[in-house]
N, C-alpha and C positions, 0 to 999 in steps of 0.2 A: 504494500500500500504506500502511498502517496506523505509527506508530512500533513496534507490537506486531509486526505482521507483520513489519517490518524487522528488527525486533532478535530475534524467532525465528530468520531465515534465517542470518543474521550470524553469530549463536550471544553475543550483547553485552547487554547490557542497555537497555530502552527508554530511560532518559537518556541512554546513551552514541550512540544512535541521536540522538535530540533534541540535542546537542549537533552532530555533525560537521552537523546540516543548518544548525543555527546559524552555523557556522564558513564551511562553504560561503555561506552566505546572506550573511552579512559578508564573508565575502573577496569574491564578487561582486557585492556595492555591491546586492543587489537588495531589497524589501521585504519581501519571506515568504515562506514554503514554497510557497506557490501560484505564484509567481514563482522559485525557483528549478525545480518542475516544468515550467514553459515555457520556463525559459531555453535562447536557441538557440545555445551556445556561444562566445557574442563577451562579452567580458571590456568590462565598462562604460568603465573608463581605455582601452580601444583605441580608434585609429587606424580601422577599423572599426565600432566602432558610431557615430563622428559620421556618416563617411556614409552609413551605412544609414538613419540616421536623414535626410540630405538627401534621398538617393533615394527616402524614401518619398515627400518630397512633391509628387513628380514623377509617381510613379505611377500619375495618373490620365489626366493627359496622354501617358504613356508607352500606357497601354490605347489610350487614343481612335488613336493615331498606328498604333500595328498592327492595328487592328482598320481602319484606314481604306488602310492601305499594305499588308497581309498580312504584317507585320513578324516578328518574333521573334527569339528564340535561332539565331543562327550561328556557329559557332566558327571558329578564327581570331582572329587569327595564335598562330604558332607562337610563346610566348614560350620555352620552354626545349628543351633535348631531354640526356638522361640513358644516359652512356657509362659499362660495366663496365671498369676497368682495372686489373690485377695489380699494379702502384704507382703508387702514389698522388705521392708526389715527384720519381718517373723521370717517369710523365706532366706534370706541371706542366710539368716543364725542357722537355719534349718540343715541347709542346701552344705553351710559352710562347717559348722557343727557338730551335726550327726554325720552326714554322708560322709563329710571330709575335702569334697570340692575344692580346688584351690581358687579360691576370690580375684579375679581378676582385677574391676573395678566398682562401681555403683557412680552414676549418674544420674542425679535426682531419684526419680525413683524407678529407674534400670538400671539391673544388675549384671554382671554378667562372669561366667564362672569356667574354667578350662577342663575340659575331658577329655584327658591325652587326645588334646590335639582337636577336636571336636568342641565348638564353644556354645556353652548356656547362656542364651540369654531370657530373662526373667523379666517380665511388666505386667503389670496391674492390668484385672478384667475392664473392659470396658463394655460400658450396658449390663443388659442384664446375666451373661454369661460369657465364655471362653471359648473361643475359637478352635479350632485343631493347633496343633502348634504347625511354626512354618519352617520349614524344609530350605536353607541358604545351602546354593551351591558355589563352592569355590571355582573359579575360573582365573584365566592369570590374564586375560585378557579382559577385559564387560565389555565393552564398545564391540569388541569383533563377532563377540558372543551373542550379544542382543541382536547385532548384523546378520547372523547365521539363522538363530533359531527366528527371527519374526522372516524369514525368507522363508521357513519352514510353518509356519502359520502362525504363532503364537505371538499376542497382543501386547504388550507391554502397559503397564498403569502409568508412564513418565518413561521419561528419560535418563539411564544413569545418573546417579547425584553422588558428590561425597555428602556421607552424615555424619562423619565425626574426624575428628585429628587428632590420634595420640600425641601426649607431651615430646615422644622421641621424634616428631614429625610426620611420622607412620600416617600416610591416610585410608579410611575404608569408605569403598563407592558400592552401592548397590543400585540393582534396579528387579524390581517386580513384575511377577502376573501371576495368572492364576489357570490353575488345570482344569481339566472339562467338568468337575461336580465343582465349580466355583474357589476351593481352597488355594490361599495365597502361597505362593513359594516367589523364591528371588536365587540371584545372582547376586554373587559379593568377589569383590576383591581389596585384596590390601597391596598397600604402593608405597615402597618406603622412599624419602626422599634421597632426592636424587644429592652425589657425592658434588661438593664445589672444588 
């Protein structure tokens, strides 16, 4: 659309249109409106785009190797899986406690807990009951992944996001959808920052 057509819809004024694309354009490091219309959600300073930028230049050789081995997209393993629980701090003691769990972190009120190598995460029911829990599949790529599997039919709820930055720089992106009886599963990866 247009800055005109924008700032119609808005109900704003065409500068004030031309400004926030500025702003956005600035805040994500990119060169112009043309490049923020393609931007594909990864924030220039992340942990994320250096190596999407290495794996591109793998890419060709990554073709040739599945096109010669019938490779591709496989999911697996299981890096998370996501438990409803009516408290949040009685579970920890619980979880951390009895079972023995080692305590990763807690985040308001998510928790979340390490099983050789498989991670618990823990939040509060919302409404009047709990979900199934949700099924994160590790991938070392999400953008390629999401690129693969919606070729293969599957609908995405959003686009890749990072939700959280560990303290060490570590970031984790997921992205969503859901299987044919409606239950949510995702795509996760972690991106450690890249070396200066």
């Amino acid at each position: 659309m247009s800055y005109a057509d924008h700032a119609r819809r808005r109900g704003v004024s065409r500068d004030a249109v031309k400004a926030l694309v500025v702003s956005a354009r600035d805040k994500l490091g990119l060169a112009d409106r043309d490049a923020v219309r393609a931007w594909n959600g990864i924030p220039a300073d992340s942990a994320l785009a250096g190596a999407r930028a290495k794996a591109r230049r793998t890419v060709v050789d990554d073709a040739v190797a599945d096109a010669t081995t019938g490779g591709g997209l496989q999911l697996g393993p299981i890096g998370q899986v996501a438990r409803h629980v009516r408290d949040t701090a009685a579970s920890v003691a619980w979880y951390r406690d009895v079972l023995g769990l080692t305590h990763l972190f807690t985040a308001g009120d998510l928790a979340f807990f390490d099983c050789d190598g498989v991670r618990l995460f823990l939040s509060p029911f919302e409404g009047s009951g709990g979900e199934p829990s949700i099924l994160y599949f590790r991938v070392p790529g999400i953008h390629a992944a999401v690129d693969e599997l919606t070729i293969r039919g599957v609908v995405f709820e959003g686009a890749p996001h990072r939700i959280f930055t560990h303290p060490d720089g570590t970031e984790e992106w997921m992205a969503f959808f859901r299987d044919p009886d409606g239950h949510l599963l995702a795509l996760m990866t972690q991106v450690a920052p890249s070396a200066s």
